[in-house]
Legacy VTK file of the C-alpha trace (Angstrom):
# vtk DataFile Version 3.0
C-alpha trace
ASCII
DATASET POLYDATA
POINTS 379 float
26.547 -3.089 -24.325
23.234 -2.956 -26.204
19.943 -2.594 -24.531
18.934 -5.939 -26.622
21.685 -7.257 -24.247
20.369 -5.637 -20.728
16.888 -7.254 -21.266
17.885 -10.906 -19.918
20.516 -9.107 -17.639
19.560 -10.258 -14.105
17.834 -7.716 -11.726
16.587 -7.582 -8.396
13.628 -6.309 -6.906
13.638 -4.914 -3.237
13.005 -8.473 -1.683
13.619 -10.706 -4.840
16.451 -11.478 -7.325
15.334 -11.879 -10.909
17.191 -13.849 -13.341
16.215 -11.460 -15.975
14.702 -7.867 -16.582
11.489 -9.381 -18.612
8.303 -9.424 -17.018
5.290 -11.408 -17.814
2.245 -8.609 -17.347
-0.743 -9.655 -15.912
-3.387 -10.285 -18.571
-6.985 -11.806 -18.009
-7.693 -15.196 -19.458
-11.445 -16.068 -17.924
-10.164 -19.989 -16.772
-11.107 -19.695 -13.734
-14.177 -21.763 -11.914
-17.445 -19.178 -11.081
-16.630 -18.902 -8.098
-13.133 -17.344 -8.738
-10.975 -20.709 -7.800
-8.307 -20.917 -9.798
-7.942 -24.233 -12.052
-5.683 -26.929 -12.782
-5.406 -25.810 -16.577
-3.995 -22.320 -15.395
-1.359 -23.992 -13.213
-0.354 -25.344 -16.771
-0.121 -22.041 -18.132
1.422 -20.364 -15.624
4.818 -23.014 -15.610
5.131 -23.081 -19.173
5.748 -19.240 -18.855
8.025 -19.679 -15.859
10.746 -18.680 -17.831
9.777 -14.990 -17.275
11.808 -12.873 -15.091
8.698 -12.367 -12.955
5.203 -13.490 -14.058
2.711 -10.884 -12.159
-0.409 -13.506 -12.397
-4.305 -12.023 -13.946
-6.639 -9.906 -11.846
-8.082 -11.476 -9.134
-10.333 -10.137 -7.031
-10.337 -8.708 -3.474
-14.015 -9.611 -2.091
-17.268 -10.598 -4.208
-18.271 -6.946 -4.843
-14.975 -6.592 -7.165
-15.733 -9.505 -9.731
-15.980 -7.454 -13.232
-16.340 -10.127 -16.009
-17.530 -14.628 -15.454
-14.850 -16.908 -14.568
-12.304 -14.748 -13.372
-10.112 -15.659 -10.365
-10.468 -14.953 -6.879
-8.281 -14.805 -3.947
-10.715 -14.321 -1.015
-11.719 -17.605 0.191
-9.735 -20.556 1.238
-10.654 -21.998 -1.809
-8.655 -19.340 -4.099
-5.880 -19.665 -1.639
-5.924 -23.478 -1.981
-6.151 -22.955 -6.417
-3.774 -20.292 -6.446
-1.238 -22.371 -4.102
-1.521 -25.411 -6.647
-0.453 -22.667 -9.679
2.489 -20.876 -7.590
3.926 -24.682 -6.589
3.769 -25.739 -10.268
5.406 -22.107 -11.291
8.238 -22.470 -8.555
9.158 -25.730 -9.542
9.769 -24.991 -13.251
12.126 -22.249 -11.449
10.185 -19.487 -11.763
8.503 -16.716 -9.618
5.044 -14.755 -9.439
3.860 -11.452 -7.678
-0.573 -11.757 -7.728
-2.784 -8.810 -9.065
-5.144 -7.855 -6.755
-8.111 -5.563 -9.113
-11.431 -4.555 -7.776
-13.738 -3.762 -10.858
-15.570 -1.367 -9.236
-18.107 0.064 -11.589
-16.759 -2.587 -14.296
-19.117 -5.242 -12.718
-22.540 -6.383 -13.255
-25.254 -7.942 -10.761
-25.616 -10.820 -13.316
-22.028 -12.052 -12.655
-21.650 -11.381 -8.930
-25.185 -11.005 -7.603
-24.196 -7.790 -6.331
-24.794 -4.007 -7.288
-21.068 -2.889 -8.323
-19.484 0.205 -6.114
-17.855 2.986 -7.100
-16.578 6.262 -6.324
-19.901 8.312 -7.742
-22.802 7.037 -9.504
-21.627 7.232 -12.799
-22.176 3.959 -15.186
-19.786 2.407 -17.197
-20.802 4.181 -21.019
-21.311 0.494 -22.748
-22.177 -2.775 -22.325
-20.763 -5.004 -20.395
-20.028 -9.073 -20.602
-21.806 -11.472 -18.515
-23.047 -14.901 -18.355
-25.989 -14.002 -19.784
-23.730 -12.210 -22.381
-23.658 -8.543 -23.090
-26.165 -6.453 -21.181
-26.876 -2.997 -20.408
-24.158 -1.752 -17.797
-26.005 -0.794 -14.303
-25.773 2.430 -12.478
-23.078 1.626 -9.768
-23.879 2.303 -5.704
-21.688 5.351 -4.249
-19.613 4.196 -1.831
-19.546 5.397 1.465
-16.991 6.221 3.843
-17.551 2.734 5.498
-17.227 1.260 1.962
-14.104 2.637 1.325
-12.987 1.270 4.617
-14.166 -2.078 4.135
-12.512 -2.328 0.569
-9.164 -1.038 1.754
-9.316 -3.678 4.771
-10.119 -6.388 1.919
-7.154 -5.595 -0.135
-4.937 -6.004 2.706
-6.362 -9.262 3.889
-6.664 -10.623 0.075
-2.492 -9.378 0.038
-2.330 -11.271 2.855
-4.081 -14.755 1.021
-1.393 -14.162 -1.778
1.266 -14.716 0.670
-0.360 -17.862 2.258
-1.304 -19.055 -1.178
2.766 -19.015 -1.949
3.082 -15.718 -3.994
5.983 -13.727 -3.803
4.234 -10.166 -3.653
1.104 -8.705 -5.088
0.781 -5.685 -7.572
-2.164 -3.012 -6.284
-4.268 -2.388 -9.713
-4.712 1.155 -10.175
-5.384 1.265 -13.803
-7.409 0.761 -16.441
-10.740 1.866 -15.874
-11.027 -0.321 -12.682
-12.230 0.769 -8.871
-8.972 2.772 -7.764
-8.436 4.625 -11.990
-11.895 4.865 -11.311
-11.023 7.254 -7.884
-8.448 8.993 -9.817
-10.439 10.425 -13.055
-12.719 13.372 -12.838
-15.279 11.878 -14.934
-15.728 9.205 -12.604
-14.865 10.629 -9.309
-17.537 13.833 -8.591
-17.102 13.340 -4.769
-16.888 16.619 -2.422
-15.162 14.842 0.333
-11.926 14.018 1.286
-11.823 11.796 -1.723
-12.420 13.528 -4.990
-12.055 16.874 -6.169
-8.417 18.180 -6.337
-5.374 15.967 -7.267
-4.368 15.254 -3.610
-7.960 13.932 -2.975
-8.399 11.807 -5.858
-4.998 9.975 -5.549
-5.650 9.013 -1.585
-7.676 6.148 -1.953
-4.876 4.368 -4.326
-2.345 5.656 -1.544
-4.331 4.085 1.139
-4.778 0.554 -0.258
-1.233 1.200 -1.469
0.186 1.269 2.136
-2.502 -1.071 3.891
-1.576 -3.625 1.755
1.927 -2.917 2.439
1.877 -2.870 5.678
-0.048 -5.684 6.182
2.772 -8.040 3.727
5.674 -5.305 3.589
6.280 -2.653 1.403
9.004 -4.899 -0.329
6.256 -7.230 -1.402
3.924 -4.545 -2.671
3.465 -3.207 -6.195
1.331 -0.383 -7.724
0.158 -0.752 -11.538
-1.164 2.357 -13.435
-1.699 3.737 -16.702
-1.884 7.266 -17.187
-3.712 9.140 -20.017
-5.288 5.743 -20.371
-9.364 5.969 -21.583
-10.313 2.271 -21.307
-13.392 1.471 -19.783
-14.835 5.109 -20.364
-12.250 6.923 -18.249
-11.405 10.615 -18.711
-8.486 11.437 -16.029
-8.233 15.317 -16.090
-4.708 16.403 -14.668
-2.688 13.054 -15.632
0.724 14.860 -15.786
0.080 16.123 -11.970
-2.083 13.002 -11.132
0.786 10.382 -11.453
3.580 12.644 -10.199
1.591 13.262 -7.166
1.008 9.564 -6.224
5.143 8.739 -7.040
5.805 11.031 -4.689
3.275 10.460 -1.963
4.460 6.583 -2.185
7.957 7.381 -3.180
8.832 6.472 0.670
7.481 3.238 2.069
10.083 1.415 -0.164
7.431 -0.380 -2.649
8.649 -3.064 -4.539
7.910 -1.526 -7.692
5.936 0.741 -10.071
4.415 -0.389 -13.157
3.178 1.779 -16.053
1.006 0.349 -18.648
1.918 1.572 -21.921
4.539 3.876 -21.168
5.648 6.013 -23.613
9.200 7.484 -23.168
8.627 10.558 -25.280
5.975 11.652 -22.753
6.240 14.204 -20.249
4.291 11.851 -17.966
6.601 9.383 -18.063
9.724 11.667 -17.201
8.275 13.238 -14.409
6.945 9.548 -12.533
10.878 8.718 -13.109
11.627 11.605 -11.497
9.350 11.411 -8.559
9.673 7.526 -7.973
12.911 6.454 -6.078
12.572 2.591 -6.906
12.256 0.276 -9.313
9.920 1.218 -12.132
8.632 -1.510 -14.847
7.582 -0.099 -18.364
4.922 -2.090 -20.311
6.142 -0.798 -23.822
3.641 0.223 -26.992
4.393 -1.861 -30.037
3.967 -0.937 -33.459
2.996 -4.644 -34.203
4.096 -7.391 -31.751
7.642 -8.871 -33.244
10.844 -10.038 -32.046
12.432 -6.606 -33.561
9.791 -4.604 -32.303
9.657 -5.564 -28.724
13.384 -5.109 -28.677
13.367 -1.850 -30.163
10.575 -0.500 -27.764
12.025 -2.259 -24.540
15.601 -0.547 -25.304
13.793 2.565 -25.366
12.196 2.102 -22.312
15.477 0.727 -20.356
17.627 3.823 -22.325
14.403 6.124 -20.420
15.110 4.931 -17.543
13.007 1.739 -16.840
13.959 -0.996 -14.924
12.091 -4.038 -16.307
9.801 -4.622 -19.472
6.622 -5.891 -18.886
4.704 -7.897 -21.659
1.730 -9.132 -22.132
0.292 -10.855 -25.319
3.641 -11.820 -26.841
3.881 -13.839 -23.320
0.529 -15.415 -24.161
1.644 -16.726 -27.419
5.139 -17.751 -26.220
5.514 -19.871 -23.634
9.327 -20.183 -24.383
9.203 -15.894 -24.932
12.856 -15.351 -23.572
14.506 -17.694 -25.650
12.625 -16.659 -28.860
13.597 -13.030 -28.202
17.237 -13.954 -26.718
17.975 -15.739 -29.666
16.209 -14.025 -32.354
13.313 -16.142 -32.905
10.410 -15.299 -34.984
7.040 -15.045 -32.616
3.801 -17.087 -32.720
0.568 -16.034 -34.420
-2.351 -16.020 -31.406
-4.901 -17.729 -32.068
-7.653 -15.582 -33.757
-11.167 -15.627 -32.880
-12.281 -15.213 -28.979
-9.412 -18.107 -27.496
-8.632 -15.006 -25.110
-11.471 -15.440 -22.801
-12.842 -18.848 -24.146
-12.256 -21.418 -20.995
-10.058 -24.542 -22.514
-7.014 -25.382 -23.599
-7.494 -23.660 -27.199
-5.392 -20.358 -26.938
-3.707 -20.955 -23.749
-1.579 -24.435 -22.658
-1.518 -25.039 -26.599
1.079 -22.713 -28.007
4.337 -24.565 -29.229
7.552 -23.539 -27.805
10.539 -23.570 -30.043
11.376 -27.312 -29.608
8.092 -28.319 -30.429
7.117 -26.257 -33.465
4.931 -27.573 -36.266
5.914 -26.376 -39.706
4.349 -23.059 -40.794
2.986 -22.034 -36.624
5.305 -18.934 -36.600
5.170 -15.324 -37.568
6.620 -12.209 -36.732
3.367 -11.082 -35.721
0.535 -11.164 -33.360
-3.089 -10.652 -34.026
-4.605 -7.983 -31.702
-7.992 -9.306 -30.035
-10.783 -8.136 -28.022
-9.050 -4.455 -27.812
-12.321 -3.255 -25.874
-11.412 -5.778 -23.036
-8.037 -4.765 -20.833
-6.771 -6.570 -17.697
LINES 1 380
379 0 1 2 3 4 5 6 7 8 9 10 11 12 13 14 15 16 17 18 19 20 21 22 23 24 25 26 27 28 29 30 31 32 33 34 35 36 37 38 39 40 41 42 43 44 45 46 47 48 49 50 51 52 53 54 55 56 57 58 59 60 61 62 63 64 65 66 67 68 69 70 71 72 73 74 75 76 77 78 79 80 81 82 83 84 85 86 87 88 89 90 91 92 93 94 95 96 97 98 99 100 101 102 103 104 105 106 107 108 109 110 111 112 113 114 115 116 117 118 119 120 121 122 123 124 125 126 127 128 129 130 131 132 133 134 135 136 137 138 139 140 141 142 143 144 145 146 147 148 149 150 151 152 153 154 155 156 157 158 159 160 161 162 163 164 165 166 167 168 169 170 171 172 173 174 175 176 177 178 179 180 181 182 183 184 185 186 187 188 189 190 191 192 193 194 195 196 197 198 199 200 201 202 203 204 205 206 207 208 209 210 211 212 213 214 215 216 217 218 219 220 221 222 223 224 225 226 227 228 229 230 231 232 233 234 235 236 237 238 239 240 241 242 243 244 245 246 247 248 249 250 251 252 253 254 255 256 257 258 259 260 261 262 263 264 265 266 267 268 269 270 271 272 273 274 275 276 277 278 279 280 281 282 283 284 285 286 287 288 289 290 291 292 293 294 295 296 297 298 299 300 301 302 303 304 305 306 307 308 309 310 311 312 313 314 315 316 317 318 319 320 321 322 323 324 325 326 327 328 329 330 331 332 333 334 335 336 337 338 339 340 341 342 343 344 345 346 347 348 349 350 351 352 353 354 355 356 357 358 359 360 361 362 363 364 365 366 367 368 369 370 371 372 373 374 375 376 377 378
């Protein structure tokens, strides 16, 4: 049996059967209303993807303080609970299935787009600019959170899990990667705290660890997963320690019997990624590098991430472009081009509902290839 073959395999999750082993990753797409609420348009997107073994939705946001960039979604009002329940009915009945990602931004924010001085570990800006409504503007020195802050925002991540479940998710993945509020905890450069939150490996990982099990035990542990990306510098991060960071946090979580653990570009040659196999018990989901984004190439990378030892593939942009994405790469199928341009974070139709699937194909709309875009802005 090939690992071609094992891809559209079913699977199973600790709560949830999957018809196949290919995940849609969570990637953000700025159609959301101001204030967060998701939109008709997205519940659009969203089924036409259905196909996908599990479709872990965009970012959304655990309280106001989180938002990082205009017009992303939300899931702390009954408002986002009400959008997000219109997009996980329209998802369910093309057959399909979704697990929410629940990212705070924490020094990736700007008082422009939520009103509100971001938080982070230490008062350390972000090294750039940063996107607002008023477009780019100087990035802001973030507030230090206190001990009461890190309370508050653990409490708010288990009571935004708890939204996804009302709004008709099936789980929710905990963002730790990135660049955003919990990566943010983990690297030195960002974390110069002398408490019992920064400074050696054990201190830097808790705060992940804690929203980690609040969340799960506020929705159960089988409805919780944890995304990071080790080594990853997005967003100005410098880590310090990633092959004992990640290690450390498999095997501090190893135990509560999480749904699953998701690396962003994993690399199976890496020591990293041997050693978080190692140390985590359950299911773990790779989110392959691609040479160029290609039916061949996503099967050549995904069989060496299931041959490593992942469970699932995770992908992002060739899902954006591919609203049929398992048939094209079941079958063979050459990919679609994305659109080129800014259609990634552009609100509309343009880039996102439009893409043909296979049935519907103009003459000339498909290539083996996918334009990268935007490479400075990461989910």
């Amino acid at each position: 049996m090939t690992y071609s073959t094992v891809l559209f395999e079913p699977a199973r999750l600790p709560g949830l059967d999957l018809p196949s082993r290919l995940v849609m990753a969570p990637l953000t797409r700025n159609r959301a209303e101001a204030d967060g609420t998701p939109t008709p348009l997205m519940a659009t997107y969203y089924a036409q993807r259905a196909s996908a073994g599990l479709i872990i939705a965009e970012a959304s946001t655990p309280n106001p303080a989180g938002q990082t960039y205009p017009n992303i979604t939300a899931v702390h009002s009954p408002a986002h609970v009400a959008g997000w329940r219109r997009v996980t009915d329209a998802v369910r009945e093309a057959g399909g299935r979704m697990f929410l990602q629940l990212q705070h931004g924490g020094r990736v924010g700007h008082p422009a787009t939520s009103g509100l001085t971001p938080l982070a570990p230490s008062p350390v800006p972000l090294p750039e600019t940063i996107h607002t409504p008023q477009g780019r503007l100087p990035s802001v020195v973030p507030r230090e959170m206190t001990a009461e802050d890190i309370r508050t925002t653990v409490a708010d991540f288990a009571k935004a899990a708890r939204n996804a479940i009302d709004a008709g998710f099936e789980g929710v993945e905990v963002h730790s990667a990135n660049g955003h509020l919990l990566h943010q905890f983990l690297a030195r450069n960002t974390n110069l705290r002398t408490d019992g939150y920064g400074g050696s490996v054990a201190a830097r990982i808790r705060f992940t660890a804690e929203v980690s099990e609040a969340v799960a035990a506020e929705i159960g542990a089988e409805r919780t997963g944890l995304r990071v990306s080790p080594g990853n510098t997005v967003n100005g991060i410098a880590e310090g320690e990633t092959d004992e960071l990640y290690p450390a946090l498999a095997e501090r979580l190893g135990g509560l019997g999480l749904a699953y653990l998701h690396l962003v570009h994993a690399d199976p040659d890496t020591a990293v990624f041997r050693n978080v196999r190692t140390a985590w018990p359950g299911v773990l989901i790779g989110n392959p590098i691609l040479k160029e984004v290609s039916t061949q190439e996503v099967h050549r990378a995904s069989g060496a991430l299931l041959a490593a030892g992942a469970d699932l593939i995770a992908l992002g942009r060739p899902f954006l472009a591919n609203p049929d994405l398992v048939t094209r790469l079941r079958t063979g199928a050459p990919l679609n081009a994305m659109r080129e341009g800014s259609f990634m974070y552009v609100g509309g139709a343009t880039g996102y509902t439009d893409y043909p699937a296979l049935d519907a194909q103009p003459a000339g709309a498909s290539s083996d290839s996918i334009v990268a875009l935007d490479g400075d802005r990461v989910a």
